[in-house]
N, C-alpha and C positions, 0 to 999 in steps of 0.2 A: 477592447482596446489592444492596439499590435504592441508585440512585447521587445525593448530595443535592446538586441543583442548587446553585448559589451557594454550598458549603462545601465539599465533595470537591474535590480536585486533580484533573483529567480527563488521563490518561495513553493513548500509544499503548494501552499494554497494554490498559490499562481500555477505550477504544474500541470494541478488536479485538475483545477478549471480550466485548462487551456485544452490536457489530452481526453477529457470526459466529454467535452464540446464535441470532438471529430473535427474541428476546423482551426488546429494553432495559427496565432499570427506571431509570426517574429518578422522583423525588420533587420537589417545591419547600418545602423545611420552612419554617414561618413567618415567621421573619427574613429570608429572601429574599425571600418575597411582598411583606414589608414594604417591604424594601432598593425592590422593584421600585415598590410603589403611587409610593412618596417621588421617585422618578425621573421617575415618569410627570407626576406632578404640576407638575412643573420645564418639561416641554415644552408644558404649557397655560399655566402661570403667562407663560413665554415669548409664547405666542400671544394672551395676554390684556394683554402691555404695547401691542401695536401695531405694535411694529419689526418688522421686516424679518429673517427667519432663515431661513437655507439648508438646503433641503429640508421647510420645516417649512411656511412661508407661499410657497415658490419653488418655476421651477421647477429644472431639473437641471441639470449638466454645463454645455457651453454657455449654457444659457438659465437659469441661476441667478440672471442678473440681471433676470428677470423675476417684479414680484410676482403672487402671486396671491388675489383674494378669497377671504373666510373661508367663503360660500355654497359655494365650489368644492374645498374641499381635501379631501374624503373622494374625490371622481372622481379627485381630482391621483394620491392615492396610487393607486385601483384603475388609473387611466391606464397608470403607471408600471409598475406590474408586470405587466400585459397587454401594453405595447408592448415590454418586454424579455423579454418569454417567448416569443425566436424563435432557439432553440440549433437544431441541426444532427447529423445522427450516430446511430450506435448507443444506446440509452437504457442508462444506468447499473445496476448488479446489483443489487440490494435492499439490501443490505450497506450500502452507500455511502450511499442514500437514509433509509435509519434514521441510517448515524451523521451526517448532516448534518441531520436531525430534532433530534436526543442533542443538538450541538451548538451548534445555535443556540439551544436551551432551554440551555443551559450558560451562555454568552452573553449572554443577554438577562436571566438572572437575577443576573447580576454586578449590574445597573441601569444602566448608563453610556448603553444604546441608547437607553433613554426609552419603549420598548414598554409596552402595558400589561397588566395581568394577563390579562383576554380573549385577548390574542393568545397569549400564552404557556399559557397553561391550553389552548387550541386546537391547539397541536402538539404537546402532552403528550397531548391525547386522539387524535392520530396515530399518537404513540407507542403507546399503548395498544392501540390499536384493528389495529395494523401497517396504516396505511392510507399508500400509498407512492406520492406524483407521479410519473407521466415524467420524466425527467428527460434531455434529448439532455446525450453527454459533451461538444459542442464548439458555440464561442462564446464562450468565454472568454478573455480578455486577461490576467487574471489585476493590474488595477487600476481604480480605483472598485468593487474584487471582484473578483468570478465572478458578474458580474450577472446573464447568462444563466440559466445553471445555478440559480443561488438564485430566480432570477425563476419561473423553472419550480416549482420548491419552494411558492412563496410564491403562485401560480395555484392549487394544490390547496387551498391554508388559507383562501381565497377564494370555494372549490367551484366550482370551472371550469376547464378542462384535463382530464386525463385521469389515472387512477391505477391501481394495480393494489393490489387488496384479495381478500384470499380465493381466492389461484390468476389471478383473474380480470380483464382489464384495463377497465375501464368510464369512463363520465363520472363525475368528482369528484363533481354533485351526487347521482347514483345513490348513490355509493359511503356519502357524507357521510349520505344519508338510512335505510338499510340499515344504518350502526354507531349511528342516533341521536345523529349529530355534527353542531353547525351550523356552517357556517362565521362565520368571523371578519369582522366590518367593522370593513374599516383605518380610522382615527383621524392625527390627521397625526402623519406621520412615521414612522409603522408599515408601509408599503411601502417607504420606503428603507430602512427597517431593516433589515426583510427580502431584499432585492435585494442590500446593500452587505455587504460583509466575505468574509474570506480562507477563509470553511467547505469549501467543496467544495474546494479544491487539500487545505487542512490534513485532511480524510477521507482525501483518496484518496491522501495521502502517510502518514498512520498507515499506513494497509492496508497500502502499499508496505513500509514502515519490519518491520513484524510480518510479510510474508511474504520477506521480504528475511532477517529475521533465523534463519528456518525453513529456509530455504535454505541457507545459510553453514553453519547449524553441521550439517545435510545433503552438506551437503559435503564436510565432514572425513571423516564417518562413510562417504561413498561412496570417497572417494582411501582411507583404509584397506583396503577390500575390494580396490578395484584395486592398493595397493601389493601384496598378498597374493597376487595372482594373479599379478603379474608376477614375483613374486619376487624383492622389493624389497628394500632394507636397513632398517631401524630408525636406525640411526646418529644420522641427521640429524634426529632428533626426538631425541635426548639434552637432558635440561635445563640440561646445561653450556651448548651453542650458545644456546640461547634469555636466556639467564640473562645474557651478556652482551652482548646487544643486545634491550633489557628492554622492547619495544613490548609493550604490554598484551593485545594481538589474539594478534601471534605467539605470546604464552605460549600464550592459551587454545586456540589450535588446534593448538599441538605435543601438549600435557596431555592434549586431547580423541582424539586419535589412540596415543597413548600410552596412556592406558586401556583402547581397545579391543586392545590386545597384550598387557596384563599378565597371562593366562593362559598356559600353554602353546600355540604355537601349529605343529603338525606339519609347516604348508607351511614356516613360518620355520626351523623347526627341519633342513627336510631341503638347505638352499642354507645352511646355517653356516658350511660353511667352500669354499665358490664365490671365486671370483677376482674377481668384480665388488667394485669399489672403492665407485663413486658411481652413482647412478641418475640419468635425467631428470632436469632444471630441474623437470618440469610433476610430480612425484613430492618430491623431495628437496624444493624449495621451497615445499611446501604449505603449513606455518606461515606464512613470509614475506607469500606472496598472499592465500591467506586469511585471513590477521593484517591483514593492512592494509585487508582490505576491513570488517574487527570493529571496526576503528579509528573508519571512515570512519561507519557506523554510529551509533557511539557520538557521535560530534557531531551525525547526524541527529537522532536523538533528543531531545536535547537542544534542538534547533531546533523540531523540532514540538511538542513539548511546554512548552515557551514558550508556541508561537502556538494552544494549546488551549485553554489560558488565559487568552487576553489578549481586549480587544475591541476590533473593528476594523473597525467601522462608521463611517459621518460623517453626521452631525454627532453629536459627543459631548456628554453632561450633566455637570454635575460639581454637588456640594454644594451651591455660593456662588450656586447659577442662573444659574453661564455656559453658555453652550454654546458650543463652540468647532469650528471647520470646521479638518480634519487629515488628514494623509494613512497613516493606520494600516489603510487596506484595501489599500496595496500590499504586491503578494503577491513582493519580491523576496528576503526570509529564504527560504521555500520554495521559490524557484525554483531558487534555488543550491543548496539543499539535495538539493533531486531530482535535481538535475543531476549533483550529487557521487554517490549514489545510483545510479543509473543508470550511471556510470561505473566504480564500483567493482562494480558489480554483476556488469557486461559482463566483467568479469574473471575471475569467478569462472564464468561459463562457457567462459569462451577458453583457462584451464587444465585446464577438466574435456574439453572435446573434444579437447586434448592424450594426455592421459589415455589417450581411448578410440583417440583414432590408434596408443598404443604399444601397446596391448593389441591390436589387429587387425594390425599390424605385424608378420609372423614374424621379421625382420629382428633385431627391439627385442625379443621378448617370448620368443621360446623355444618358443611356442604356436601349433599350424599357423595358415596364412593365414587373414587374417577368422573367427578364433574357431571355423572346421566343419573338421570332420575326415575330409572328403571335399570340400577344394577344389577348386574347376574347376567339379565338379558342384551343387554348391553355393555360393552367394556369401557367408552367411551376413553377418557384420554389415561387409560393405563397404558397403551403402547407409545401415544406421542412422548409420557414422560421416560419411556426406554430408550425412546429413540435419544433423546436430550443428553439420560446417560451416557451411551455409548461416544457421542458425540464429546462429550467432557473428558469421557476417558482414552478417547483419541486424542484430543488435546494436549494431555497430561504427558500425553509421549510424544508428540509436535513440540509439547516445551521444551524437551530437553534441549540444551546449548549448543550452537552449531559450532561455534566460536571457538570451544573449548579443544576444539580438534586439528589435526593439522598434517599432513601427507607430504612430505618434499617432495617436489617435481626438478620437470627439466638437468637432469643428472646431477643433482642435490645442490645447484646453485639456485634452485628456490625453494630455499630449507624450511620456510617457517610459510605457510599462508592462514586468508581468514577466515574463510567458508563463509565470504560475508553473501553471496548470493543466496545458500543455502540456507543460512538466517532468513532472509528474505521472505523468499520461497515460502516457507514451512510458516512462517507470520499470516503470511496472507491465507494459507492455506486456515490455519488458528481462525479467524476472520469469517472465513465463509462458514466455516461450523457454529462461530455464535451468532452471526445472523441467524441461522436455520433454530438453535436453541432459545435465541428471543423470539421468533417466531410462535414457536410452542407458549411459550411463556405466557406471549401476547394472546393468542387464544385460547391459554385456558382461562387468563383472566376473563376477558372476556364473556366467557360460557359463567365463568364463577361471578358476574356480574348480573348476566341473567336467570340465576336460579337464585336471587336476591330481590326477584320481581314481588310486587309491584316499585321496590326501593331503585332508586335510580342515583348513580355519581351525579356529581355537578357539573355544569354546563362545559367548561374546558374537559372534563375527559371523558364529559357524553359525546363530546364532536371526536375525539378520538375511537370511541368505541363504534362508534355511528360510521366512523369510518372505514373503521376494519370488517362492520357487519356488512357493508355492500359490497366487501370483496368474500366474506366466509359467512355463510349465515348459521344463525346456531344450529348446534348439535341435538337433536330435539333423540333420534333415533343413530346407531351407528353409519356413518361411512366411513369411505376413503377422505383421510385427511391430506394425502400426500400433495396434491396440486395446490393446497391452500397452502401450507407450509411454503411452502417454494415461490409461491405469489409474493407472500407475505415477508419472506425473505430479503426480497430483494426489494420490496416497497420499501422495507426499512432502510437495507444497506446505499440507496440511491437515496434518501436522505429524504424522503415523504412525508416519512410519521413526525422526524422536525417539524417538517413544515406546515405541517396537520398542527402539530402542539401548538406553534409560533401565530398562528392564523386561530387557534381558539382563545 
């Protein structure tokens, strides 16, 4: 379903689903257009009293209190966004570079920015067309925007920079000329528009937010398998415990783990009446950790999907033809958000490498050394659970708070910023290391399920195991596990092994 600028609510979800597809639909239904001419009109009527307005008839940051003639403000804006299109780094996945496309047409069809339909009809035929800027991930401060980053953006709408269209990485005007797209000529204040506001951190913190969330409840469903193999208690997921320490996370991740047991299940069934009381913290406490990290979530969410909504550009329009100079491009809602994010995150793989230590553990597990049944000769998954470590303990320094830091730029009239991109970043970054860490996890349970033979889980997380064994078959003799890991990875973080649970 096409998504209609200026009237839909724009959600992670909605986001996720639109730039994970490769094919966004937005629409501008008429009332928007409208909403937008009516706006646009407000920043010439502005330019045609004679006063003095920032960013409109000025120039920037510093030098704001310089005017500039009217003969000059179409170069002020190209100036502006060719001088800020100097980011740094790896270039951004296509994903990110559509939903900051989505988004700034989300945006500019509120009306508040004062763009004009030209511009906005020009990254809709972006959209359209999947014609996607460079975009370097770093340069960002994360106040007066993600100037960088949008700057880059706003170089392709221009036709100059570079873009990737059709597989292909070429010149913007190549590109622009090949879908039959011309580029845009900025109007004032149509390159600050574009340069200013919180887009790019709020992309790449959806993303984060939707694969953060794919993770977590991956989560559960992998600590299930491994409670299974260790031959673990059920106990502590009773909904008595949960029921009277009533955090919203912990219910959903006892219930979720809970469900996967409500069959008969022959391993549980054959340690019934074992003498182990309590298990593991990183076992027993799975609701707890991973409730709290469903918690933490649940505020993200809410945060970024605020900032989806909101505009957060300067200088703003309003009805009455004020325009008013604000500071709704800093990005410190999302900084903290990420931060929080990031942190809860790390957690949820610092208990899953737990996890995989007791499972390799004979000491802990009941299960010969490192999961091979010919130790010594075999190492079996003693390096997968190093690698886990290291991983965790990469994390543990990705947690640290982007947030908490701060650089004045632009000759200290931008004294205070958020490092809300840099939040971001370093989340997702958080992110692909616990995918790779539930990876491990997920196949040592596994292997610890079959050295449990002839005993078999029950039928929900034999189809899970079934599943993973047609992508990794067991470990009977050493190999390379690296190509399995990294499959499995990503099966989970594209949201599979959900749907593997959800379908058993």
């Amino acid at each position: 379903m096409s998504f209609q600028l200026g009237q839909d609510r724009l959600t992670t979800a909605l986001l996720y689903q639109q730039v994970a597809s490769g094919k966004p639909q937005a629409t501008l239904p008429a009332a928007s257009r409208e909403r937008v001419k009516r706006y646009r009109q407000l920043v010439q009527s502005a330019l045609d009293s004679g006063k003095t307005y920032y960013g409109i008839n000025t120039g920037f940051g510093y030098l704001s209190d310089v005017r500039i003639e009217t003969s000059k403000l179409s170069q002020l804006q190209d100036n502006l966004v060719r001088s800020h299109a100097c980011g740094v780094g790896d270039y951004v996945e296509p994903a990110v570079v559509r939903g900051l496309l989505l988004l700034r047409a989300h945006t500019f069809s509120l009306g508040y920015s004062g763009v004009s339909e030209a511009c906005l009809d020009t990254i809709l035929e972006f959209l359209k067309h999947d014609i996607l800027p460079m975009i370097p991930a770093q340069g960002s401060v994360g106040a007066s925007g993600d100037l960088a980053p949008l700057a880059h953006l706003a170089l392709g709408l221009i036709g100059e920079g570079r873009v990737l269209y059709k597989g292909e990485v070429m010149p913007a005007a190549q590109a622009l000329d090949k879908a039959g797209v011309k580029p845009v000529k900025l109007g004032p204040k149509e390159g600050l528009s574009l340069i200013n506001g919180t887009q790019f951190m709020a992309v790449e913190a959806s993303i984060a937010l939707e694969e953060a969330r794919i993770l977590t409840q991956s989560a559960d469903i992998i600590a299930a398998l491994s409670l299974d193999a260790l031959r673990g208690t059920l106990k502590a997921f009773d909904p008595r415990i949960h029921e009277i320490r009533p955090h919203v996370g912990q219910q959903q991740s006892a219930e979720r783990i809970r469900s996967l047991f409500k069959e008969h299940d022959p391993i549980v069934e054959s340690h019934s009446d074992c003498s182990r009381v309590q298990d593991p913290y990183s076992f027993r406490c799975v609701p707890q950790v991973h409730g709290a990290t469903y918690d933490t979530l649940a505020f993200v969410e809410k945060q970024i999907n605020t900032e989806l909504n909101s505009v957060t550009d300067n200088p703003l329009c309003f009805e009455n033809g004020e325009i008013l100079s604000g500071g709704n491009f800093h990005g410190q809602p999302m900084a903290l958000a990420m931060d929080f994010l990031g942190i809860a995150m790390a957690e949820i793989g610092s208990i899953s490498e737990r996890r995989t230590e007791k499972l390799t553990n004979p000491n802990l597990s009941g299960l010969p050394a490192f999961l091979t049944r010919e130790s010594g000769l075999n190492s079996g998954y003693m390096i997968p659970h190093v690698v886990a470590a290291a991983l965790v303990s990469e994390n543990k320094v990705l947690a640290h708070p982007a947030s908490v830091d701060s650089i004045p730029t632009s000759a200290d009239k931008e004294d205070h910023v958020s490092m809300g991109p840099i939040a971001a970043l370093k989340a997702r970054r958080i992110l692909k290391n616990i995918a790779n860490i539930l990876s491990i996890e997920l196949l040592a349970a596994c292997q610890g399920i079959d050295l449990l033979a002839p005993l078999q889980p029950n039928p929900r997380l034999k189809k899970i195991y079934d599943s993973v064994r047609a992508q990794a078959p067991a470990m009977d003799t050493d190999r390379s596990l690296h190509d399995e890991i990294k499959n499995l990875s990503a099966w989970i973080l594209d949201g599979s092994l959900l749907k593997c649970a959800e379908e058993s």
